[in-house]
Biopython code that builds the backbone (N, CA, C, O; Angstrom):
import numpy as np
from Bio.PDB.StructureBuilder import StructureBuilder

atoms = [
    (1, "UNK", "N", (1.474, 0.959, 14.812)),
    (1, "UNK", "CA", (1.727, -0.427, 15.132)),
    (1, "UNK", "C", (0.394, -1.111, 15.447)),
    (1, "UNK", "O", (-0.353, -0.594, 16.277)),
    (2, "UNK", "N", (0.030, -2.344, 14.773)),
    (2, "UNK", "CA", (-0.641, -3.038, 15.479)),
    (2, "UNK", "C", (-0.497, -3.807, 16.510)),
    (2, "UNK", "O", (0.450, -4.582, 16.645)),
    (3, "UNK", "N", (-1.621, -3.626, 17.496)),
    (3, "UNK", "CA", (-2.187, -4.772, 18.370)),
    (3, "UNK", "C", (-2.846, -5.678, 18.444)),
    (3, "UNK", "O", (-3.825, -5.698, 17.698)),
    (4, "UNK", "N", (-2.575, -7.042, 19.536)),
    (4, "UNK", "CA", (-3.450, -7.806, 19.279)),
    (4, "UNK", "C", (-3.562, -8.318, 20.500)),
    (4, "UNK", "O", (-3.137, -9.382, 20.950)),
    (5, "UNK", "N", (-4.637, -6.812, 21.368)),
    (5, "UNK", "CA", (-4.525, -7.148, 22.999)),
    (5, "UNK", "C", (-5.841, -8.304, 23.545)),
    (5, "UNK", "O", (-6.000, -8.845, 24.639)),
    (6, "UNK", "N", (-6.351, -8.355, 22.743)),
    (6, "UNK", "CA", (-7.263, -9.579, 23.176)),
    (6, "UNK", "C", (-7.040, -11.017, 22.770)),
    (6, "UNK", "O", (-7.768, -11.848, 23.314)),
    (7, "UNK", "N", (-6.263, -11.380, 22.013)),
    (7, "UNK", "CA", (-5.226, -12.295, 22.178)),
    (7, "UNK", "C", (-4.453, -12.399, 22.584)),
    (7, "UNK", "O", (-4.078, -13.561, 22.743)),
    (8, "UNK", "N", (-3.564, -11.258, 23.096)),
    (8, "UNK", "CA", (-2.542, -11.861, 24.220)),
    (8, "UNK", "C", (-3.397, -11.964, 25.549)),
    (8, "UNK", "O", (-3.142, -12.784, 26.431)),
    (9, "UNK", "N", (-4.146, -11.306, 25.589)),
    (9, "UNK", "CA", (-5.121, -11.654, 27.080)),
    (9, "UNK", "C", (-5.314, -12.607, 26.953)),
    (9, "UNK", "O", (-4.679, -13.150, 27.858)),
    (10, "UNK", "N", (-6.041, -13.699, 26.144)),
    (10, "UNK", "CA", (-6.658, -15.178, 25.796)),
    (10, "UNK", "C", (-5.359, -15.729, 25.870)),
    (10, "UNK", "O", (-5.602, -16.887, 25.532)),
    (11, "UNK", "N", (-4.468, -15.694, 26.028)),
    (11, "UNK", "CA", (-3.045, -16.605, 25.603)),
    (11, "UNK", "C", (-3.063, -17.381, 27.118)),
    (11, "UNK", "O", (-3.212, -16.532, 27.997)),
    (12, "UNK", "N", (-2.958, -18.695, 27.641)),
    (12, "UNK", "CA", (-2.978, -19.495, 26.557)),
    (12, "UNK", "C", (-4.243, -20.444, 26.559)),
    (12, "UNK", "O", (-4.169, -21.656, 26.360)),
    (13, "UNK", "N", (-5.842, -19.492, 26.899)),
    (13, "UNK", "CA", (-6.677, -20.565, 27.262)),
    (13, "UNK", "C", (-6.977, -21.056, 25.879)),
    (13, "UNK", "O", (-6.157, -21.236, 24.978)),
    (14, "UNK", "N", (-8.801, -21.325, 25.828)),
    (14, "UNK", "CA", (-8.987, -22.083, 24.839)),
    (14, "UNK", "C", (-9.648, -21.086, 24.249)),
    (14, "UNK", "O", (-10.040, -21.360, 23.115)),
    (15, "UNK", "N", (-9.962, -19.762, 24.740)),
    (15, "UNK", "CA", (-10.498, -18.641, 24.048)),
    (15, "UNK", "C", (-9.491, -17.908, 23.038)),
    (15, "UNK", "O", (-9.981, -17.078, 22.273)),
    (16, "UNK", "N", (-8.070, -18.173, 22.987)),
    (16, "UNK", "CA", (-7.225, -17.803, 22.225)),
    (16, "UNK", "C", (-7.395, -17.544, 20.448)),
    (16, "UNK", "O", (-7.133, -16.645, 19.648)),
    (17, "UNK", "N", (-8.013, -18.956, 20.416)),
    (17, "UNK", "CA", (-7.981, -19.111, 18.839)),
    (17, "UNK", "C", (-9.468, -18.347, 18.369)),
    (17, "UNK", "O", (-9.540, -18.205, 17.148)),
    (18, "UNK", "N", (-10.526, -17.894, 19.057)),
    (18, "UNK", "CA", (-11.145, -16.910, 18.656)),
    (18, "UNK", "C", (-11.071, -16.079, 19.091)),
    (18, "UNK", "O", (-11.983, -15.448, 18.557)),
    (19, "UNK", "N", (-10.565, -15.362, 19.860)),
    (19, "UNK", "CA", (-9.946, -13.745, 19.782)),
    (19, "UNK", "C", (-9.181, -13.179, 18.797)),
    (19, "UNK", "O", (-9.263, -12.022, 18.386)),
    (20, "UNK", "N", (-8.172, -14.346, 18.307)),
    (20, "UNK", "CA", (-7.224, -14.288, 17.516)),
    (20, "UNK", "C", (-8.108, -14.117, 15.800)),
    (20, "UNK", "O", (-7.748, -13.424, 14.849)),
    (21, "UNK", "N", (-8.817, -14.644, 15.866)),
    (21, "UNK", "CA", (-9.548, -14.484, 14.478)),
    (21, "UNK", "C", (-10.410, -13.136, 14.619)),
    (21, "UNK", "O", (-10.423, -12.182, 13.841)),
    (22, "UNK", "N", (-11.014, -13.280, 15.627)),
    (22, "UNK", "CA", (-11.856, -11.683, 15.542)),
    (22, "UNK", "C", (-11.226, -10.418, 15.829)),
    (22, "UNK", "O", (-11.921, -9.434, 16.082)),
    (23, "UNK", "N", (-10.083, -10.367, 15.813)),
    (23, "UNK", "CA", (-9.061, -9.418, 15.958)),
    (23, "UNK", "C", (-8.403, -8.992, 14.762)),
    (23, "UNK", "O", (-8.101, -7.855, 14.399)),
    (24, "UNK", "N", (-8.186, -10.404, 14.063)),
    (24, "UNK", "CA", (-7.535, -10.286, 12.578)),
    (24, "UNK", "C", (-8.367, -9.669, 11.697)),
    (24, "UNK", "O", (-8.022, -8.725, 10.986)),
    (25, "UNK", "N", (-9.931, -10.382, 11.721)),
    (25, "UNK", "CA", (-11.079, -9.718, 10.924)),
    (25, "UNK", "C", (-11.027, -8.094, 11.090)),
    (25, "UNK", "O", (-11.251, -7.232, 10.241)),
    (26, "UNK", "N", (-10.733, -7.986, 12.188)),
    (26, "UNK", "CA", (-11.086, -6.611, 12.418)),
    (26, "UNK", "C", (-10.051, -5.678, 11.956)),
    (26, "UNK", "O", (-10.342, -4.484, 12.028)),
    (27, "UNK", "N", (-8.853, -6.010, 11.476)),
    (27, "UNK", "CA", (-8.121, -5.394, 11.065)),
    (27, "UNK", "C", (-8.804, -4.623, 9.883)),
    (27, "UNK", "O", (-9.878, -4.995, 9.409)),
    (28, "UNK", "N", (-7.955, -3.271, 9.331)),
    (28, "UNK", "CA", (-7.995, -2.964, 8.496)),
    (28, "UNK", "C", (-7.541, -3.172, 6.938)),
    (28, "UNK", "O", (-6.329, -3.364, 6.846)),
    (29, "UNK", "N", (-8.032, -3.175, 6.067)),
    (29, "UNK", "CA", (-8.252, -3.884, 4.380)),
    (29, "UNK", "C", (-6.478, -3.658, 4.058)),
    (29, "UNK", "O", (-6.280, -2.503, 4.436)),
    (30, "UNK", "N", (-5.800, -3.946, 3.799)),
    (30, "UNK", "CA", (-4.555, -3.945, 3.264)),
    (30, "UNK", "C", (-3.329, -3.927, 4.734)),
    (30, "UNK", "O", (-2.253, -3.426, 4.409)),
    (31, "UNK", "N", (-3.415, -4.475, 6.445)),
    (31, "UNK", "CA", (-3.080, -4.614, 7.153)),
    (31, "UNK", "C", (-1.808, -5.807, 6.560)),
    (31, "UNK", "O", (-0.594, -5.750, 6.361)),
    (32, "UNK", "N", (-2.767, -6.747, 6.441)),
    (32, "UNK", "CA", (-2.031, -8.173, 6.100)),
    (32, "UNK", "C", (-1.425, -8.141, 5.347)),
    (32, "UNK", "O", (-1.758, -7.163, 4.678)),
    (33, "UNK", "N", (-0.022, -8.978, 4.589)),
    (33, "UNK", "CA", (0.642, -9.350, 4.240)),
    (33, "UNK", "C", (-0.262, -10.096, 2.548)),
    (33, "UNK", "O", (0.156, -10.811, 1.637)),
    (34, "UNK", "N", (-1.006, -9.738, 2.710)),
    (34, "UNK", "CA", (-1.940, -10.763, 1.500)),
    (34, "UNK", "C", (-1.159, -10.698, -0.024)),
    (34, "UNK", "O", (-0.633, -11.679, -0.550)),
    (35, "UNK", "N", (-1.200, -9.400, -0.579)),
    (35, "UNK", "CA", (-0.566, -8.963, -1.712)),
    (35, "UNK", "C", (0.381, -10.118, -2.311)),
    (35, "UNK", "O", (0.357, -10.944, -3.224)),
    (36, "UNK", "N", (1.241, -9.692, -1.253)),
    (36, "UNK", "CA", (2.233, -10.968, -2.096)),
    (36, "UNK", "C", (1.997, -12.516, -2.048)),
    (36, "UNK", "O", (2.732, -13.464, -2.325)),
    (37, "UNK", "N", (0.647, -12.426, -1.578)),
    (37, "UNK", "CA", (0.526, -14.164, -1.672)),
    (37, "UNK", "C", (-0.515, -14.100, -2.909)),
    (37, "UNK", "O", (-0.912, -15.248, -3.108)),
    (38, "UNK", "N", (-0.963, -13.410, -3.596)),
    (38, "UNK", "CA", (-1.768, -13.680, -4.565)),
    (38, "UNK", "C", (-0.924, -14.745, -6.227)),
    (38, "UNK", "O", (0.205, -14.650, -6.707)),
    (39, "UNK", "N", (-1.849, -15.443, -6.544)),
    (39, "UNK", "CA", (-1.067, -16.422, -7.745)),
    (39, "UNK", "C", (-0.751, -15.677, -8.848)),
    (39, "UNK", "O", (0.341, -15.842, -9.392)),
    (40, "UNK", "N", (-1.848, -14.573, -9.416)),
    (40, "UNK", "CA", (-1.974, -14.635, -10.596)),
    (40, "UNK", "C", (-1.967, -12.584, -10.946)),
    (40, "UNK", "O", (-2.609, -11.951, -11.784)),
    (41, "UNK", "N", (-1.193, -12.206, -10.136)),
    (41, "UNK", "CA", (-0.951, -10.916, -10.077)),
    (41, "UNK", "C", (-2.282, -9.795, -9.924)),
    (41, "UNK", "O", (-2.259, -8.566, -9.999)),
    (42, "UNK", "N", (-3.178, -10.524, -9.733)),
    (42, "UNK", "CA", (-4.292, -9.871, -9.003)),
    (42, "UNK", "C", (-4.105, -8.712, -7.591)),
    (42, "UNK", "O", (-3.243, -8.160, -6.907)),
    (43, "UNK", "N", (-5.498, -8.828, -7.752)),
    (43, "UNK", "CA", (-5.695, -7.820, -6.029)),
    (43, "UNK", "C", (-6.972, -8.326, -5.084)),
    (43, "UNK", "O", (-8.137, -8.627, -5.344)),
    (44, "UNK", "N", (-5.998, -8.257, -3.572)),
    (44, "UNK", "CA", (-6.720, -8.963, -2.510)),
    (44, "UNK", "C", (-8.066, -8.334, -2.765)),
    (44, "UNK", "O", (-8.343, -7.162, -3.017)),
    (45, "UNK", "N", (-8.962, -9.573, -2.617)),
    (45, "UNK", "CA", (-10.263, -8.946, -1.928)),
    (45, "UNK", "C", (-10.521, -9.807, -0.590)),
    (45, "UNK", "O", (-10.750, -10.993, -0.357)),
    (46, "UNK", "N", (-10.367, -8.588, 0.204)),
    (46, "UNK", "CA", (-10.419, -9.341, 1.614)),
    (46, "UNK", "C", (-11.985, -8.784, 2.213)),
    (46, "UNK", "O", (-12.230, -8.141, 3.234)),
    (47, "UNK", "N", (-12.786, -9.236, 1.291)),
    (47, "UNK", "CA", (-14.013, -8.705, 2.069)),
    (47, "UNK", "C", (-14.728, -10.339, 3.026)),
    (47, "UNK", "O", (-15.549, -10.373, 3.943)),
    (48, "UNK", "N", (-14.129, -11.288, 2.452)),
    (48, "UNK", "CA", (-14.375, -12.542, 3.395)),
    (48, "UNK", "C", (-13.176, -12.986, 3.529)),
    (48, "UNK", "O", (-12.806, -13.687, 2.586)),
    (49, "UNK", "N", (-12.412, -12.826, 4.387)),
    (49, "UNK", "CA", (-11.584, -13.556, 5.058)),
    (49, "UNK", "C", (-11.676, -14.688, 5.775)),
    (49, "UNK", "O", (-12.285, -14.557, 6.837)),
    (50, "UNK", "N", (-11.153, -16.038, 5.464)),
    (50, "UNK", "CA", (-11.130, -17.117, 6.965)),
    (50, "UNK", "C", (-9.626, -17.328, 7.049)),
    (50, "UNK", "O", (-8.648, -17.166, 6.319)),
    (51, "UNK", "N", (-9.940, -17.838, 8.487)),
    (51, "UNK", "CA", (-8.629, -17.901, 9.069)),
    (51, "UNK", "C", (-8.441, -19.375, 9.725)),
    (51, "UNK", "O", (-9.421, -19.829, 10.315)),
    (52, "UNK", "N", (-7.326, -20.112, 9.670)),
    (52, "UNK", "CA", (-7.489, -21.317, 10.208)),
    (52, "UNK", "C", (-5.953, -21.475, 11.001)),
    (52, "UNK", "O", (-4.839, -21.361, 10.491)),
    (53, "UNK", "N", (-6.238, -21.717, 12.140)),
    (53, "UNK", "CA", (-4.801, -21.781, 13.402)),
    (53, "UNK", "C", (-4.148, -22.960, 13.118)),
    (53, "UNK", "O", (-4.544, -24.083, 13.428)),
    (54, "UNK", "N", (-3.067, -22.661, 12.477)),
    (54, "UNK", "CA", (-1.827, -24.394, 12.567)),
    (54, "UNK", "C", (-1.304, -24.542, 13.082)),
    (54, "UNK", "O", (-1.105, -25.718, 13.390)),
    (55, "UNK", "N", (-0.346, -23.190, 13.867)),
    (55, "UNK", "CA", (0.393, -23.936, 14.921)),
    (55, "UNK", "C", (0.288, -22.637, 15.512)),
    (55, "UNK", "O", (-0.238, -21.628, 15.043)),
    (56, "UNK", "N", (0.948, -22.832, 16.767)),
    (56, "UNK", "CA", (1.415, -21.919, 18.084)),
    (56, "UNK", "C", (2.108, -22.471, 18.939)),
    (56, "UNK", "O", (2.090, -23.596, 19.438)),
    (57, "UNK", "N", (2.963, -21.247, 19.125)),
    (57, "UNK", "CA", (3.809, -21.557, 20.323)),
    (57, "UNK", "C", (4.150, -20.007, 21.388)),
    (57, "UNK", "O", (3.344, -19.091, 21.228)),
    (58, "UNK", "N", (5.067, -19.826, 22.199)),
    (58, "UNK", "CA", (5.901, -19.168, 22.998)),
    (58, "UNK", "C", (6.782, -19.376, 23.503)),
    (58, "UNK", "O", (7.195, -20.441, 23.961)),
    (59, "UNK", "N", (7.480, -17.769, 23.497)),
    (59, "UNK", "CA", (8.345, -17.796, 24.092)),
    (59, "UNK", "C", (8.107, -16.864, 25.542)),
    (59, "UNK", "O", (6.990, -16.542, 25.947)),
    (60, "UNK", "N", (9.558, -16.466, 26.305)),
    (60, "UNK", "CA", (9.454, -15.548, 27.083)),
    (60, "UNK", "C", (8.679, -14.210, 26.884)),
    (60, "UNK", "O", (7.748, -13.638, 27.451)),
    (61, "UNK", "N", (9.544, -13.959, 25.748)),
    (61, "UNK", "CA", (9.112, -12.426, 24.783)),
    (61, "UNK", "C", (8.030, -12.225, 23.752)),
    (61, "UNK", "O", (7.482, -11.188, 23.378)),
    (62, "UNK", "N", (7.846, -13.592, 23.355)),
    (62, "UNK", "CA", (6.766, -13.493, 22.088)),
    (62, "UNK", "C", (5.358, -14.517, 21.766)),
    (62, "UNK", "O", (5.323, -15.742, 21.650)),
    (63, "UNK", "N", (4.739, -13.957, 21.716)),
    (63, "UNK", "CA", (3.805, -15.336, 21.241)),
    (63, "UNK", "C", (4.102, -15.552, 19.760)),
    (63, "UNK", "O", (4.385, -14.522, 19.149)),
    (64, "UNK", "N", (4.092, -16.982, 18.884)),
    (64, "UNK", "CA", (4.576, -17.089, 17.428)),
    (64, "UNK", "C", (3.175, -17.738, 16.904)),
    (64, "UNK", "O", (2.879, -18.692, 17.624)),
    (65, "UNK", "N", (2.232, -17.512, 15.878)),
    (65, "UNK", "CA", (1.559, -18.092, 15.479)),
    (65, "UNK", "C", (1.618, -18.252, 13.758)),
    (65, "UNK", "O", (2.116, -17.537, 12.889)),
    (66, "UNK", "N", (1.065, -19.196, 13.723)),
    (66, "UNK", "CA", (0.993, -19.627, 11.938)),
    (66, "UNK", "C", (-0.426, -20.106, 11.543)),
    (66, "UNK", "O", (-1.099, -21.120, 11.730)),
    (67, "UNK", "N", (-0.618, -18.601, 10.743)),
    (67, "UNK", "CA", (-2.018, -18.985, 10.194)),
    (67, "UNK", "C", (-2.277, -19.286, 8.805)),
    (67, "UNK", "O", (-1.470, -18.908, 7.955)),
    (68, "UNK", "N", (-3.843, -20.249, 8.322)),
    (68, "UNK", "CA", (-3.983, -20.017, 7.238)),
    (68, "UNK", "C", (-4.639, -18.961, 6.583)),
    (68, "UNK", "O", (-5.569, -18.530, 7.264)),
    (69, "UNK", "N", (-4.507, -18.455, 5.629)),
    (69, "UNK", "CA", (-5.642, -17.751, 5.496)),
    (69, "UNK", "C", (-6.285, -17.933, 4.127)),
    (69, "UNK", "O", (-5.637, -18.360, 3.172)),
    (70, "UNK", "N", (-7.652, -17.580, 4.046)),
    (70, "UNK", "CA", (-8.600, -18.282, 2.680)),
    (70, "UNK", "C", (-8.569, -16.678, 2.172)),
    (70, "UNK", "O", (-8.518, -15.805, 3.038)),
    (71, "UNK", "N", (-8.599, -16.325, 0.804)),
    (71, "UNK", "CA", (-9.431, -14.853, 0.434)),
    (71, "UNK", "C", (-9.382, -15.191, -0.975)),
    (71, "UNK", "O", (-8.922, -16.157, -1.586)),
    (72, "UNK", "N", (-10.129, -13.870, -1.409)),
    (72, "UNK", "CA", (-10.360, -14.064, -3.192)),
    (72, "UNK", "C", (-9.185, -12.650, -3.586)),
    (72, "UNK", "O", (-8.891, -11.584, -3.046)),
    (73, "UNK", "N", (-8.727, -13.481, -4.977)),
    (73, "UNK", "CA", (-8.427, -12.637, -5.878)),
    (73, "UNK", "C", (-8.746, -12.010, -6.788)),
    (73, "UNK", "O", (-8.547, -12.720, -7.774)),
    (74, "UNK", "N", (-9.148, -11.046, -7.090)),
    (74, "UNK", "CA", (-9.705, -10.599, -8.332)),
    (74, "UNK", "C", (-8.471, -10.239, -9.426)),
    (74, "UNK", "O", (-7.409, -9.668, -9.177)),
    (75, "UNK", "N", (-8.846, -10.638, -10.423)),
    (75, "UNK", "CA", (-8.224, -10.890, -11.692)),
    (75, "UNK", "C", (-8.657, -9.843, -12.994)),
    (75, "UNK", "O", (-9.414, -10.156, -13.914)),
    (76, "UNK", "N", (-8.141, -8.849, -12.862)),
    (76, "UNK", "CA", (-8.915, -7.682, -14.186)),
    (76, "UNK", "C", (-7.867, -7.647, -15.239)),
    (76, "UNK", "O", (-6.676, -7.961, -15.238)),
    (77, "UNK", "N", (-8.437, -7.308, -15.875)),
    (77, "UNK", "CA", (-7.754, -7.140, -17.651)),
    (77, "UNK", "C", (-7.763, -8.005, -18.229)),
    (77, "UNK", "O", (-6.798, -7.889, -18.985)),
    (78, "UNK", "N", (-8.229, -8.872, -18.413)),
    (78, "UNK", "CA", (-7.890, -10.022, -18.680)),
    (78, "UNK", "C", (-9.090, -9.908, -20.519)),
    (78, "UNK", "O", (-9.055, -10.873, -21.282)),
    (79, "UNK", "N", (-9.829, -8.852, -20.816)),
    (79, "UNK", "CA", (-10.124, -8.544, -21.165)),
    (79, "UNK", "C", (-11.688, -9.428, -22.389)),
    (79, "UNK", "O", (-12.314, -9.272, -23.438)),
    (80, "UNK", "N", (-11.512, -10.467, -21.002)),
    (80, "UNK", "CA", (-12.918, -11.035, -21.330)),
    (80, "UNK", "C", (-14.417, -10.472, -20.906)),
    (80, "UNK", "O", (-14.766, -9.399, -20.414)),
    (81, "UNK", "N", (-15.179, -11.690, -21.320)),
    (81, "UNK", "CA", (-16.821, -11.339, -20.941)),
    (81, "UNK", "C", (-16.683, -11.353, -19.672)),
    (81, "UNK", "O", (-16.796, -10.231, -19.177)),
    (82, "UNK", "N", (-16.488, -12.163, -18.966)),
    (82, "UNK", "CA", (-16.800, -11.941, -17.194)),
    (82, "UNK", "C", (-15.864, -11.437, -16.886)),
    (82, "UNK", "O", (-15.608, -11.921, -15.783)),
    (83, "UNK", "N", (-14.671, -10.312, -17.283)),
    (83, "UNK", "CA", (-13.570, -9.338, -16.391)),
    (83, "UNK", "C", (-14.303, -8.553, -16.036)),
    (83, "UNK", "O", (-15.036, -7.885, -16.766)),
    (84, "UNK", "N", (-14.184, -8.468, -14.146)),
    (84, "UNK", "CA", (-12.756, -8.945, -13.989)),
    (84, "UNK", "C", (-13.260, -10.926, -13.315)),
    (84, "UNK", "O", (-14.422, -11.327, -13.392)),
    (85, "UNK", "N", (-12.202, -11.734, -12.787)),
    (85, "UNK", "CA", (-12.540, -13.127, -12.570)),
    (85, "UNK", "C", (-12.310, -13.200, -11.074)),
    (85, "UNK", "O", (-11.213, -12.740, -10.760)),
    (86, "UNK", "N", (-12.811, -13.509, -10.380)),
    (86, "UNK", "CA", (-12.158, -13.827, -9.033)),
    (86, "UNK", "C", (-11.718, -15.093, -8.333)),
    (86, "UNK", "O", (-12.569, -15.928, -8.030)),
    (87, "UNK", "N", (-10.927, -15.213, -8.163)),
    (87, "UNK", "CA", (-10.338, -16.823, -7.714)),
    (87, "UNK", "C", (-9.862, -17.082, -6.505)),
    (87, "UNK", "O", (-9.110, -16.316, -5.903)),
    (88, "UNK", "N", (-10.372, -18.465, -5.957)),
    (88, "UNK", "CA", (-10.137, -18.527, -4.304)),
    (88, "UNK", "C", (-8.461, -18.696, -4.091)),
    (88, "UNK", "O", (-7.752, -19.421, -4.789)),
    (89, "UNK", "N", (-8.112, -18.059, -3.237)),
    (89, "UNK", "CA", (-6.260, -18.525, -2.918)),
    (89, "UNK", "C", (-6.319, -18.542, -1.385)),
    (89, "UNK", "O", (-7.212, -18.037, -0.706)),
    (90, "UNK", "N", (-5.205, -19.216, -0.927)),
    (90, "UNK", "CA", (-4.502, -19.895, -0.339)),
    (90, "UNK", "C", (-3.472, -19.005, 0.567)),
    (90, "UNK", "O", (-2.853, -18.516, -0.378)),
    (91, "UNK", "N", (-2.981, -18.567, 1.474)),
    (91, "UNK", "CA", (-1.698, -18.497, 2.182)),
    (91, "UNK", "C", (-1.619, -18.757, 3.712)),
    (91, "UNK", "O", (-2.568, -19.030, 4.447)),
    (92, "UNK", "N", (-0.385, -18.628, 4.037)),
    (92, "UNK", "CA", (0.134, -18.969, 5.359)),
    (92, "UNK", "C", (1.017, -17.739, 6.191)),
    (92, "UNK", "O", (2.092, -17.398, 5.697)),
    (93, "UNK", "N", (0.508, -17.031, 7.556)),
    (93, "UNK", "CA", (0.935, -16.096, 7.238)),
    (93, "UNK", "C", (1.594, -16.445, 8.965)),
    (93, "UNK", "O", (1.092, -17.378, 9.593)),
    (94, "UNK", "N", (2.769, -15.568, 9.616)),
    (94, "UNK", "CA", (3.561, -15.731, 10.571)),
    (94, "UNK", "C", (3.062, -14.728, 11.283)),
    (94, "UNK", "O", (2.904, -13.719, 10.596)),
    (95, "UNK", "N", (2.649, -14.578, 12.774)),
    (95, "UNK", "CA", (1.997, -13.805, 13.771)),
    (95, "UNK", "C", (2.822, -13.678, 14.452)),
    (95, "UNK", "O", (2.896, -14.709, 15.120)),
    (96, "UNK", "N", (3.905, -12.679, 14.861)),
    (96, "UNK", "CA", (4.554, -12.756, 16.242)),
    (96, "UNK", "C", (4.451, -11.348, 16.942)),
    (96, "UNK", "O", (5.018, -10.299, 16.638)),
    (97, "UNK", "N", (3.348, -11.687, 18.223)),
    (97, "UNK", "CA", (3.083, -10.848, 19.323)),
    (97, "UNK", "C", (4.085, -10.811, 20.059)),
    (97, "UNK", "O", (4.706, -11.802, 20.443)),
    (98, "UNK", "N", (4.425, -9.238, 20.417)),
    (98, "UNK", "CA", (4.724, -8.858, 21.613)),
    (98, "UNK", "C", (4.058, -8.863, 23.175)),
    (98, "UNK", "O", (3.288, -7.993, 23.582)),
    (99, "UNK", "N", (4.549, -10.101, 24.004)),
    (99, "UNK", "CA", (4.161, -10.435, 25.519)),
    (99, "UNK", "C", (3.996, -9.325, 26.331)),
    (99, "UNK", "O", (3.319, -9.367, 27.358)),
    (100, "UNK", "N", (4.673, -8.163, 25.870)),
    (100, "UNK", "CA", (4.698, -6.909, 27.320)),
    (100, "UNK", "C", (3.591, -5.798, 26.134)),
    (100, "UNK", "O", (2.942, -4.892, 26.658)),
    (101, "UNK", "N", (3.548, -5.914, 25.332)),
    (101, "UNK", "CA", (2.521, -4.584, 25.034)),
    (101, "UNK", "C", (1.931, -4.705, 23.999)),
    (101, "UNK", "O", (1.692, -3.571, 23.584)),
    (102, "UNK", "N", (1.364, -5.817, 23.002)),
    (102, "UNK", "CA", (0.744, -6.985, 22.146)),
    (102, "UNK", "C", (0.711, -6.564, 20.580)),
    (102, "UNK", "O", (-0.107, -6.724, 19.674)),
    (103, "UNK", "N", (2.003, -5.939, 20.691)),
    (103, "UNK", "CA", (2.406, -5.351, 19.323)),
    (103, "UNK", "C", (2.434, -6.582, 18.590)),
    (103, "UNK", "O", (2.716, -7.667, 19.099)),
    (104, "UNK", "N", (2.187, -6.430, 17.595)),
    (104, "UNK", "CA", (1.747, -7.652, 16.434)),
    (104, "UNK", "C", (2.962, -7.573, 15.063)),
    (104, "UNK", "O", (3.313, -6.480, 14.621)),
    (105, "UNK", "N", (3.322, -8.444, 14.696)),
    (105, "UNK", "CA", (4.277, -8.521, 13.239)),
    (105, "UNK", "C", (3.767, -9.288, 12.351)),
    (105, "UNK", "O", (3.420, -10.185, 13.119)),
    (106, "UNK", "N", (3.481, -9.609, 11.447)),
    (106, "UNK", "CA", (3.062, -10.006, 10.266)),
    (106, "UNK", "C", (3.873, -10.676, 8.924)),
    (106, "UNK", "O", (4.286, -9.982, 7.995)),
    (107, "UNK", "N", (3.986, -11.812, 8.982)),
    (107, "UNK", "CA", (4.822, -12.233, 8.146)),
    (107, "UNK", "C", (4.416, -13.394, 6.737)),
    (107, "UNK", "O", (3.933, -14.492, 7.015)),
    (108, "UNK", "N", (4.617, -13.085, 5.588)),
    (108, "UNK", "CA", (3.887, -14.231, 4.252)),
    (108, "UNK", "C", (4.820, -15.250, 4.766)),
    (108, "UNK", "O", (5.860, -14.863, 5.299)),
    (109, "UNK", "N", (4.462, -17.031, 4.625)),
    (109, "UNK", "CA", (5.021, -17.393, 5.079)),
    (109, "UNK", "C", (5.438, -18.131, 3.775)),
    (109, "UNK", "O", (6.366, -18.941, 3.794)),
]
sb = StructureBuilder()
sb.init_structure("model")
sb.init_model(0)
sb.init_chain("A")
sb.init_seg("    ")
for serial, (resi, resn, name, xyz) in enumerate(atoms, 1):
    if name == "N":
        sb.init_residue(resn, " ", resi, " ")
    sb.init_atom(name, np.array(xyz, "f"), 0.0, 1.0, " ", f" {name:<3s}", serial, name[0])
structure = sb.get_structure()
């Protein structure tokens, strides 16, 4: 299971929204939900990740967050001069921490 105990520690100052990113970075390469947000049946390259905070909220039990996230796709077979192609994409992904022990869920949104 992941954690994400230095964001629930930051919850709810103003240090939140960078804990929350340097926590995500730090995850490991295929953690996220990315896969299925790719356009063009590619594969994540999450070697630069950004992350951008849209919303947040709580509850009793959970913290809920909605992020963006930026990464490249790489595009092979395609069986041109520059394969494989890599292309910037887009998704939105659903964060919901656990308040008592900062178990993390992960959702494409």
């Amino acid at each position: 299971m992941i954690k994400l105990q230095q964001a629930l520690y930051d919850w709810p100052t103003k240090s939140f929204e960078q804990s929350l990113k340097n926590e995500l970075l730090a995850l490991a390469p295929g953690i996220l939900p990315l896969q299925q947000g790719v356009a063009q049946g590619g594969y994540v390259d999450d070697s630069d990740l950004q992350f951008t905070l849209l919303d947040k909220s709580a509850t009793a039990h959970q913290i809920v967050v909605k992020v963006g996230v930026f990464f490249s796709e790489i595009i092979a077979g395609c069986s041109c001069g520059d394969d494989p192609v890599s292309e910037h994409v887009y998704c939105e992904i659903s964060i919901h921490i656990d308040r008592q022990n900062a178990e993390a869920w992960f959702y494409l949104v």
